[in-house]
C-alpha positions in Angstrom: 36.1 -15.9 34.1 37.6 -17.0 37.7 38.4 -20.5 38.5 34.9 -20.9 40.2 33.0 -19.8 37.3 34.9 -22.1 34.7 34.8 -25.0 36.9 30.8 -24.7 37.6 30.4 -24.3 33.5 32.0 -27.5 33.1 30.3 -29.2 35.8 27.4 -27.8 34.1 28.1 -29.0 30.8 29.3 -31.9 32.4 25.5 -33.0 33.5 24.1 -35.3 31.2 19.8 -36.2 31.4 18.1 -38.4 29.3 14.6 -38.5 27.8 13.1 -40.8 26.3 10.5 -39.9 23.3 9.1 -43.2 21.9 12.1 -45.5 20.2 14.7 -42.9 21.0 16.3 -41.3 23.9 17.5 -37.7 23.2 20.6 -36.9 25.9 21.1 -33.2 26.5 23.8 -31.7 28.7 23.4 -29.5 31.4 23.0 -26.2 28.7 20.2 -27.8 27.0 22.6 -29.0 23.8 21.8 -32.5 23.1 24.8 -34.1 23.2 23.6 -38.3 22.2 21.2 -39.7 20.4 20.1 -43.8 21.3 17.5 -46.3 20.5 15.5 -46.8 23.6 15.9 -51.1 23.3 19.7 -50.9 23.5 20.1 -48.7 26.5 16.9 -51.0 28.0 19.1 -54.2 26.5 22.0 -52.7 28.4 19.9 -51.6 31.7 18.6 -55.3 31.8 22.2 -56.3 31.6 24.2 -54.5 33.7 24.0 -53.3 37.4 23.3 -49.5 37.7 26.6 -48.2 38.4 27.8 -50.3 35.2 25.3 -48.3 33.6 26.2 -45.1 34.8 29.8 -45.7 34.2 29.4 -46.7 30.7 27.0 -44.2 29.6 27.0 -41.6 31.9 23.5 -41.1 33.2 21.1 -43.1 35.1 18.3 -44.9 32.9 15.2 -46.8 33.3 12.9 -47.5 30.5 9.4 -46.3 30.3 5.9 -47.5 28.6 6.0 -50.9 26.7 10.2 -50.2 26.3 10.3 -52.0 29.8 9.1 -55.5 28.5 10.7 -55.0 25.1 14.1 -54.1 27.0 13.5 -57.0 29.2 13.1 -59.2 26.4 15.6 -58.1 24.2 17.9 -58.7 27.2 16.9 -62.4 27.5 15.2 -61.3 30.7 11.8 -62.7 30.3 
């Protein structure tokens, strides 16, 4: 591999996208390899509790949480 081809693999790998599937969020890389497992209260907790970069620099990916996890987050937080 050149250098150009090894640095867009890690940048690749590097990528990190969330999804969240009920109580959990499922974190896969950017090859599809899930790479993190978390409940979906403690990264809404955290969300609620930190500004976005904070976020992002702590866990590496943007976050927001869906469905009825938005008012439980918010309320786990001490937000409502």
């Amino acid at each position: 591999m050149d250098f150009d081809a090894i640095l867009a693999h890690k940048i690749k790998m590097s990528i990190k996208t969330p999804k969240q599937v009920g109580s959990m969020v499922f974190v896969h890389n950017g090859a599809g390899e899930l790479v993190e497992t978390h409940k979906t209260i403690e990264l809404g907790k955290a969300f609620f509790s930190m500004s976005n970069d904070a976020f992002y620099n702590t866990y590496g990916f943007n976050f927001v949480p869906e469905g009825k996890y938005w008012e439980r987050s918010k309320r786990a937080a001490g937000k409502m």
